[in-house]
C-alpha positions as CSV (number, residue, x, y, z in Angstrom):
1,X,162.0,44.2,0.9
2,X,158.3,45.0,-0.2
3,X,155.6,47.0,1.1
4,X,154.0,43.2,1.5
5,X,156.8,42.0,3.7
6,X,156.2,45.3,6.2
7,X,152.8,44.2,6.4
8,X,151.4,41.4,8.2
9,X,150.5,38.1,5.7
10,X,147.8,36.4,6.2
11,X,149.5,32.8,7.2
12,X,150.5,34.9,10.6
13,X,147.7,35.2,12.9
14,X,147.2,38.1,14.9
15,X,146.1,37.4,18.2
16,X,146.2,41.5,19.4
17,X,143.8,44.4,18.4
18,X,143.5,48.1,19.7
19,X,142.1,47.3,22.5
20,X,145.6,45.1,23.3
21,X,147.5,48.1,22.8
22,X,145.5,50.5,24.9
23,X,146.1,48.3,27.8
24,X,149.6,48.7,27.3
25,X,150.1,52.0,26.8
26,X,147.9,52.8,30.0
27,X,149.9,50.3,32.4
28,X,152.6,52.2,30.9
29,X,151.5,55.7,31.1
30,X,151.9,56.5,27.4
31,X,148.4,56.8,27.3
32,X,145.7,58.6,30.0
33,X,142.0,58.7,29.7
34,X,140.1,58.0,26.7
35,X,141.9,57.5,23.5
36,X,141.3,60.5,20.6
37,X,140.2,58.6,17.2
38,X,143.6,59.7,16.0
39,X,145.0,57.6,18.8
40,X,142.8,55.0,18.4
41,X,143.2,54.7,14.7
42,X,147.4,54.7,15.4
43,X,146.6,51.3,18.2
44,X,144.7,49.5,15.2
45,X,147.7,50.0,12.8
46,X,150.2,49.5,15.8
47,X,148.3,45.8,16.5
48,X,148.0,44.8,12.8
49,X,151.8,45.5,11.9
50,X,152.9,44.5,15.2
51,X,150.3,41.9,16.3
52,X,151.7,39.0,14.2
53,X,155.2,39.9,15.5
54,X,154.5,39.3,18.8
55,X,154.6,35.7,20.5
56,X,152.3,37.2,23.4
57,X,151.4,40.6,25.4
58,X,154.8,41.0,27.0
59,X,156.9,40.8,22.8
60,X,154.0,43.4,21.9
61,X,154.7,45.1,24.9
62,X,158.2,45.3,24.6
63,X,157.9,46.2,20.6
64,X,155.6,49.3,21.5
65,X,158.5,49.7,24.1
66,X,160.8,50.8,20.9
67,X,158.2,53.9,20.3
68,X,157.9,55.3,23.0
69,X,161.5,55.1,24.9
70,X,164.4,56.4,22.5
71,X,167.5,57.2,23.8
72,X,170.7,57.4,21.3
73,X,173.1,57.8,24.0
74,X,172.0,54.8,25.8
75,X,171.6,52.7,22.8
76,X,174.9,53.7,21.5
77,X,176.3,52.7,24.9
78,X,175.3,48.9,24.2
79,X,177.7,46.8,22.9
80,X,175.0,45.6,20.0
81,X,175.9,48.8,18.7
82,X,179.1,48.5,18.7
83,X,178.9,45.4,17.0
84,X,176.4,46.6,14.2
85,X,178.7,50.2,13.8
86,X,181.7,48.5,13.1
87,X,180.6,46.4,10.1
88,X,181.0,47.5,6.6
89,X,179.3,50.7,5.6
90,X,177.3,50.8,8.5
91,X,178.2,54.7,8.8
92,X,177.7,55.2,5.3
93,X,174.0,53.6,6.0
94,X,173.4,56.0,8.4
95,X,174.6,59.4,6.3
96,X,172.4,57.9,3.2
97,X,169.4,57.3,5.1
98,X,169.9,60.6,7.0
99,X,169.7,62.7,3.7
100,X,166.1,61.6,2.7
101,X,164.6,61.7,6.4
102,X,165.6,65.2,7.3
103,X,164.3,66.2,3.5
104,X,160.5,65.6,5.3
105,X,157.8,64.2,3.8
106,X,156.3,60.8,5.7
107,X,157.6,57.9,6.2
108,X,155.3,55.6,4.3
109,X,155.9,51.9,3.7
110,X,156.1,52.9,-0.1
111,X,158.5,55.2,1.0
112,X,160.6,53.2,3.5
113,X,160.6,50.8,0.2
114,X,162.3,54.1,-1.6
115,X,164.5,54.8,0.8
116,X,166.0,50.8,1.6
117,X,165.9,50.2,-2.4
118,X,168.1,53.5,-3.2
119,X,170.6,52.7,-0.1
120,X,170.8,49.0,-1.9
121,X,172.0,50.8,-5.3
122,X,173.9,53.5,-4.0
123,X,175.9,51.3,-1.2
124,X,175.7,48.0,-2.4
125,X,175.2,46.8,0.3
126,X,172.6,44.1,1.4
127,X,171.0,42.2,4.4
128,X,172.3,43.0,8.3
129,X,175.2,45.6,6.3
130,X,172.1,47.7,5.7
131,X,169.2,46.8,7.8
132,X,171.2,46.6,11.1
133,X,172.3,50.3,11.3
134,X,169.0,51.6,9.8
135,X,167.4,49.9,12.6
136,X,169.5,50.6,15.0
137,X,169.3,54.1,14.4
138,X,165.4,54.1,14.1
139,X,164.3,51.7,16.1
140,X,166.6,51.7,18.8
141,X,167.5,47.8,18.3
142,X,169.2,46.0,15.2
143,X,167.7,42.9,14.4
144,X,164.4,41.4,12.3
145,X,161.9,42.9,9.8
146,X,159.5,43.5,12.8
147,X,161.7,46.4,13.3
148,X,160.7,47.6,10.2
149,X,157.3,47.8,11.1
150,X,158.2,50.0,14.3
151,X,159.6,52.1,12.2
152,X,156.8,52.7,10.2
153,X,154.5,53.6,13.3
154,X,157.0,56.3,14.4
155,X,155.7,59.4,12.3
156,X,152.1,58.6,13.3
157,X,152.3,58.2,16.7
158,X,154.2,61.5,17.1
159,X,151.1,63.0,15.0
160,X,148.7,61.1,17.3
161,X,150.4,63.3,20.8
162,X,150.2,60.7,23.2
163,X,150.8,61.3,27.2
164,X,154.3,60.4,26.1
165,X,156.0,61.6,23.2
166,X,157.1,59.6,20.4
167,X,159.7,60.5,18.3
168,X,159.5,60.8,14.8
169,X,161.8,58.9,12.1
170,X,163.4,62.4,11.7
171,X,164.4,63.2,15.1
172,X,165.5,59.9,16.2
173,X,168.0,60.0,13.2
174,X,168.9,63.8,14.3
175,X,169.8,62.7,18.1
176,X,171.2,59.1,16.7
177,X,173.6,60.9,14.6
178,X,174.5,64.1,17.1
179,X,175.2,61.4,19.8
180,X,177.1,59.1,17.5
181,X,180.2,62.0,17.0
């Protein structure tokens, strides 16, 4: 993974801006009133890196969903997490990428790049071993590289204080990991 495969290529157009995401996070209540330019600045990055993810309003919709509604007791309830938990070194994922969140710092895409490439060499481990629990555990959801990029809009949005509180890379992997023993 590159910092050019988090962000959106060109030969994926983006049918969603800011003012897209605003309307969700009003209908949703995530968002009251006029947005700050803090917040506004987070919907413009939240439509480019999640615009050309999403096949209409509903997929951006539910992909904002996965910022804003984090639960790890109810995602490790699901049986996709069983699944993705029991593969190989999926814990060992999880206690690797643990070390460098809780250290601080933001989570950039230079260093989400960091973080995957040093699991890759310290694990050896490649593809859904590694991207699956990292995911899971951050997202809320295994699955794609659009993931990735709702990863990436976690630490801003809980700088941004939205109506509704989003939860950092850090303290999703905190509550991920407390409800996982």
């Amino acid at each position: 993974m590159t910092v050019d495969s988090i962000l959106p290529s060109p030969a994926r157009p983006n049918p969603f801006s800011a003012s897209n995401v605003i309307t969700i996070l009003r209908e949703r209540s995530w968002l009251s009133g006029e947005p700050s330019a803090t917040q506004l600045a987070w919907c413009e990055r939240a439509a480019m890196l999640l615009g050309p993810q999403a096949a209409d309003l509903p997929a951006l919709a539910d992909l904002l969903s996965l910022i804003f509604r984090y639960d790890a007791h109810e995602i490790l309830a699901s049986t996709d997490a069983h699944v993705v938990l029991s593969r190989y070194a999926a814990r060992d994922v999880l206690r690797e990428l643990a070390l460098p969140l809780l250290s601080g710092g933001p989570l950039t895409p230079e260093r989400f790049q960091e973080i995957v490439t040093t699991l890759k060499e310290k694990l050896e481990v490649r593809g859904r071993e590694l991207f699956h629990p990292l995911r899971l555990a951050l997202a809320g959801r295994s699955g794609e590289g659009e993931l990735d990029r709702v990863i990436l809009l976690l630490n801003e949005g809980e700088a941004a204080h939205f109506g509704h509180p989003v939860k950092s890379a850090r303290s999703r992997i905190v509550e991920f990991c407390a409800a996982l023993d």
